[in-house]
C-alpha positions in Angstrom: 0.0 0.0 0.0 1.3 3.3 -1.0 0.4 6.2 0.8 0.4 9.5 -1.4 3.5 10.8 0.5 4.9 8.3 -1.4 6.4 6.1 1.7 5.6 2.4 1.3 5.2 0.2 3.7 6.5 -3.9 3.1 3.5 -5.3 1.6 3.7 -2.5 -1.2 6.7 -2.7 -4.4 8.0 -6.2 -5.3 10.2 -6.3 -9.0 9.7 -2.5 -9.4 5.8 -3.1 -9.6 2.9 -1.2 -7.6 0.9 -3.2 -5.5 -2.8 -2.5 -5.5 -4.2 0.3 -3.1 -6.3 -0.1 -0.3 -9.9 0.7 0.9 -10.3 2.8 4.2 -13.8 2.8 5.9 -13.6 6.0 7.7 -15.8 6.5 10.8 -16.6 10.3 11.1 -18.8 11.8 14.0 -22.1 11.8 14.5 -22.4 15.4 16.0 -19.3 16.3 17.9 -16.0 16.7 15.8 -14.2 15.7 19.0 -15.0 12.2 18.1 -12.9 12.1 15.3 -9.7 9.6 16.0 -6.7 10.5 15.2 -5.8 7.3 13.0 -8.9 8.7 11.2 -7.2 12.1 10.3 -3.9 10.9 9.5 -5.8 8.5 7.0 -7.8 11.1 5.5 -5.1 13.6 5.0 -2.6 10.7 3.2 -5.0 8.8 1.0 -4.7 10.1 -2.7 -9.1 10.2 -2.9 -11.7 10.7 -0.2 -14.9 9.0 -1.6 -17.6 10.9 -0.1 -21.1 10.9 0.6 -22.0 14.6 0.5 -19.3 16.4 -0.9 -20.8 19.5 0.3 -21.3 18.2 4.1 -17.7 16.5 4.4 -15.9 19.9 3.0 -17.2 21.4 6.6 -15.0 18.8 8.5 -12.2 18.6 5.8 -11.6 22.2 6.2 -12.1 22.3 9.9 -9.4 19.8 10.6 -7.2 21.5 7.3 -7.2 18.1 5.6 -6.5 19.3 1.5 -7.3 15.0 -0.4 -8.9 15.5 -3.4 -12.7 14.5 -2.7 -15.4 12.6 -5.2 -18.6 12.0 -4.3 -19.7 8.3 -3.3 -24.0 8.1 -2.5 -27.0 5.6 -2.5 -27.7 6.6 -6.0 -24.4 6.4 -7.8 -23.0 3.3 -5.6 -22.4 0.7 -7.7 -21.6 2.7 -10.8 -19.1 5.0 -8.3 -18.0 1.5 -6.9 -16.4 0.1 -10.1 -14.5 3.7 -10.6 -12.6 3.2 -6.9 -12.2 0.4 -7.5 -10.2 0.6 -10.8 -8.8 3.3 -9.3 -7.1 1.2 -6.7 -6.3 -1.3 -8.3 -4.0 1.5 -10.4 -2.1 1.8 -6.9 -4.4 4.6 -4.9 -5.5 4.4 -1.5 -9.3 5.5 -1.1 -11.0 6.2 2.1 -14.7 6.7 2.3 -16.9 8.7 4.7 -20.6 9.1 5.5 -22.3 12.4 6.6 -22.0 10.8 9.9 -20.9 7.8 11.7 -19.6 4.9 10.1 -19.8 3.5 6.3 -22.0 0.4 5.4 -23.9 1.5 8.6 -27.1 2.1 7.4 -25.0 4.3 4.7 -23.0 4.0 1.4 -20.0 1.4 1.5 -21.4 -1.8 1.3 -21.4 -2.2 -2.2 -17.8 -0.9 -2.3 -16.2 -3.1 0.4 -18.4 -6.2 -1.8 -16.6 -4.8 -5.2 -13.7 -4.4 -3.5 -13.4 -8.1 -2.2 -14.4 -9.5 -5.4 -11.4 -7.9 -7.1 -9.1 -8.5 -4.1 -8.5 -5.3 -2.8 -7.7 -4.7 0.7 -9.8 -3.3 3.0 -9.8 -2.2 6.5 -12.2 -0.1 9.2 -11.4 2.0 11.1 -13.4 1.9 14.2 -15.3 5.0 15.7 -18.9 6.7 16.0 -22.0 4.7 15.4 -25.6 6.4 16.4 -27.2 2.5 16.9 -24.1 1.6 19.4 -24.2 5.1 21.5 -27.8 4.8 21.7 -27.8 0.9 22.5 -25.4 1.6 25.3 -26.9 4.6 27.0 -30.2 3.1 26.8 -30.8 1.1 30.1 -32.2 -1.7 27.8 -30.2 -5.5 27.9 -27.0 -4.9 25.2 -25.8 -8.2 25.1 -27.9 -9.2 22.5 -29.7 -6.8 19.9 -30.6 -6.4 16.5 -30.6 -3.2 13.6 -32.9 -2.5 11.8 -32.0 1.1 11.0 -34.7 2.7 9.0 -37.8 0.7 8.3 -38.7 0.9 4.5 -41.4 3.4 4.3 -45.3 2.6 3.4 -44.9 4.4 0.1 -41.7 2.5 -1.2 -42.3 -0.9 0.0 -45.4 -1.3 2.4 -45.6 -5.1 2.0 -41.6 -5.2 3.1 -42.5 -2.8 6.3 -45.2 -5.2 7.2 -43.4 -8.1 6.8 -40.4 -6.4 9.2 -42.6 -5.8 11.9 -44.1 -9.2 12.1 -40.6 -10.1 12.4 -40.1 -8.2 14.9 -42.8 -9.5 17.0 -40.6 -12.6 18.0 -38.1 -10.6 18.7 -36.4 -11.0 22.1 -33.2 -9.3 21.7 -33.3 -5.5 21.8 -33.9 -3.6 18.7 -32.6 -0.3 17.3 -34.3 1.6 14.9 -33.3 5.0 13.3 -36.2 7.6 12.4 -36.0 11.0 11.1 -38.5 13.3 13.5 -40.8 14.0 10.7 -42.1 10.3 10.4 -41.6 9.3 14.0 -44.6 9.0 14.7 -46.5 6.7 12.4 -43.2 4.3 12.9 -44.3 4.4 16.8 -47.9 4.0 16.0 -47.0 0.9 13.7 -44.3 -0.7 16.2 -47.0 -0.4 18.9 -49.5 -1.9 17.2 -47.5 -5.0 16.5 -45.4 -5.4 19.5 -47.4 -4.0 22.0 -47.0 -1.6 24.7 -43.2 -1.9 25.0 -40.6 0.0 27.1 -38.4 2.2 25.0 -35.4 4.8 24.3 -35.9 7.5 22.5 -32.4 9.1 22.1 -32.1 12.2 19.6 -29.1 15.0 19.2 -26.6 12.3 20.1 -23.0 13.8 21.3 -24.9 17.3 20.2 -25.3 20.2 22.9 -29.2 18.6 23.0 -28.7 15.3 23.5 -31.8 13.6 25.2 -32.2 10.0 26.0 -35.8 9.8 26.7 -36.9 6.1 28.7 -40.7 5.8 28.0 -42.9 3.7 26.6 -44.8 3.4 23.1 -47.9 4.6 24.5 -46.7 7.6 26.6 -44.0 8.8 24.0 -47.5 8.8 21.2 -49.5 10.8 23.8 -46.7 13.3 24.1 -45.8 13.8 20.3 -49.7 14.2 20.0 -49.0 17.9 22.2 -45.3 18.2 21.2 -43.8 17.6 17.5 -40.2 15.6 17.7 -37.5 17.3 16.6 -34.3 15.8 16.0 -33.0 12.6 14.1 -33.6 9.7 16.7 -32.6 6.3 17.4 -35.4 4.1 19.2 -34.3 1.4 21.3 -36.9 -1.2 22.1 -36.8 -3.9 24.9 -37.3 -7.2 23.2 -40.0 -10.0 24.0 -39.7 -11.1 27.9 -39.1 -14.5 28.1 -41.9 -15.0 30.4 -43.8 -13.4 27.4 -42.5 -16.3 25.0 -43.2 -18.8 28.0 -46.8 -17.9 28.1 -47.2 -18.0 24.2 -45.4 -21.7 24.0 -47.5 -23.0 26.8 -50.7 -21.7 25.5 -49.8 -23.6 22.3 -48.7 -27.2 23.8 -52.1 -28.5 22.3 -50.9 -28.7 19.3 -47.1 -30.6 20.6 -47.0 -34.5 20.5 -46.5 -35.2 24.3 -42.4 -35.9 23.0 -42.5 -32.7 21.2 -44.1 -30.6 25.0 -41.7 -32.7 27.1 -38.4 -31.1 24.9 -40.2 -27.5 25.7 -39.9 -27.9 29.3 -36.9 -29.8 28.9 -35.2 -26.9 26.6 -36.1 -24.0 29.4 -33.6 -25.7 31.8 -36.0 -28.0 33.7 -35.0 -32.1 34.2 -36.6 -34.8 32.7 -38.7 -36.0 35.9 -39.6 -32.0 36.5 -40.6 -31.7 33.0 -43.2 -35.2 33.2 -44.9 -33.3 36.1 -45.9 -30.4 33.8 -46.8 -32.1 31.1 -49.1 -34.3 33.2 -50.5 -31.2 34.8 -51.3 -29.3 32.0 -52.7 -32.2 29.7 -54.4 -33.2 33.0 -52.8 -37.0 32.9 -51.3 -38.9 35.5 -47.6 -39.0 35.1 -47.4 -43.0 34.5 -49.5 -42.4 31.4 -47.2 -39.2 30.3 -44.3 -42.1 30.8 -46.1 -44.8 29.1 -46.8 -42.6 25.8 -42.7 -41.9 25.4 -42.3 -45.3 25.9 
């Protein structure tokens, strides 16, 4: 890899010929320039192209650190077009870094088809690590963060209704905690439709994040809808929501053994922890059998 100051490091010139550049996924902050790392500057200012996805937006933090790399833009609608273009140019020897308007790339933002392109002509890439809206709200939530799931922005009703219904069914099994991202204009109805199909769940609102207005908001569906209904949002907002309870998924299993073969309700007692014998006494009660003839049918 060649930097454009023209160092190399020892993976880079073999027999006089340049090795292929590299891809850098750039993480850029989400609100407070103080986020940005310093790996993430010194990259920016010695790459020979910055690939980004608002030229006009990134210019603001180019110039504010006094970075001078060459720009292009790099967005949703030119992506795979764009994509093929870094790539060639890479493969010509240059070192590309792309950056998002915020946060990091492929996060719910252009890169994904680059890093794909960029694998299947084997060029290197790296990431380098920093901001991410769905991890700072995740971890500032008070909701369970060992296990979660993204979303990011649910596909709208006038795009793709029938995808957006079929998410949110998903999402009604759902027992790890979910992140969502809504713009403030349309939070609302995504509340109203998340409500409606998971039920009255307890929730994060976080908006402004690592901005002078930062709010994280614990509420519920219900109470967050009656105050938007006085109060418009305002803000771009990530929604953390607490998953199904597992005494919730309990109660919906056990309402359902009716339809289990007497093996089939034994390995659902037996697959929430309890012992064979322990799990025979259930089964007997809730069928309403004496536990010799719960014994005789696994025979």
């Amino acid at each position: 890899m060649r930097m454009k100051s023209g160092t190399y490091t020892d993976t880079e010139q073999a027999g006089g010929m340049e090795m292929a550049g590299k891809l850098f996924l750039c993480a850029t902050p989400i609100g407070n320039l103080e986020d940005i790392t310093y790996r993430v500057l010194r990259t920016l200012g010695e790459v020979d192209l910055i690939a980004a996805e608002d030229t006009r937006h990134s210019i603001k933090l180019l110039n504010h650190f006094q970075i001078r790399t060459p720009m292009t833009s790099y967005h949703e609608y030119n992506k795979v077009e764009k994509a093929r273009y870094l790539v060639e140019q890479m493969l010509e020897g240059k070192n590309v870094a792309v950056i998002t308007d915020a946060g990091t790339p492929g996060i719910s933002d252009p890169g994904e088809e680059l890093v794909r392109q960029c694998y299947e002509a084997g060029v290197e890439v790296t990431s380098l690590p920093g901001p991410a809206a769905c991890i700072t709200a995740l971890t500032m939530s008070g909701l369970p963060t060992r296990r979660f799931c993204f979303e990011a922005f649910l596909p709208s009703e006038k795009s793709d209704k029938k995808e957006r219904s079929r998410i949110l069914e998903e999402l009604k099994k759902e027992t790890r905690t979910i992140i969502v991202y809504e713009a403030p204009h349309h939070l609302e109805k995504t509340l109203r439709d998340l409500l409606e199909a998971l039920g009255n769940r307890r929730i994060t609102i976080c908006r402004e994040l690592t901005k002078k207005y930062e709010t994280a908001w614990q509420t519920t569906f219900q109470e967050a809808l009656e105050t938007y209904g006085k109060e418009e949002p305002k803000g771009e907002c990530v929604v953390v929501i607490e998953g199904k309870s597992a005494d919730e998924v309990r109660r919906e299993e056990m309402s359902s053994w009716k339809e289990l073969t007497i093996e089939e309700h034994m390995e659902l007692y037996q697959g929430q922890g309890m012992d064979r014998k322990e799990a025979m006494k259930q089964v007997a009660k809730d069928r309403g059998m004496s536990k010799r003839d719960v014994y005789r049918e696994l025979l």
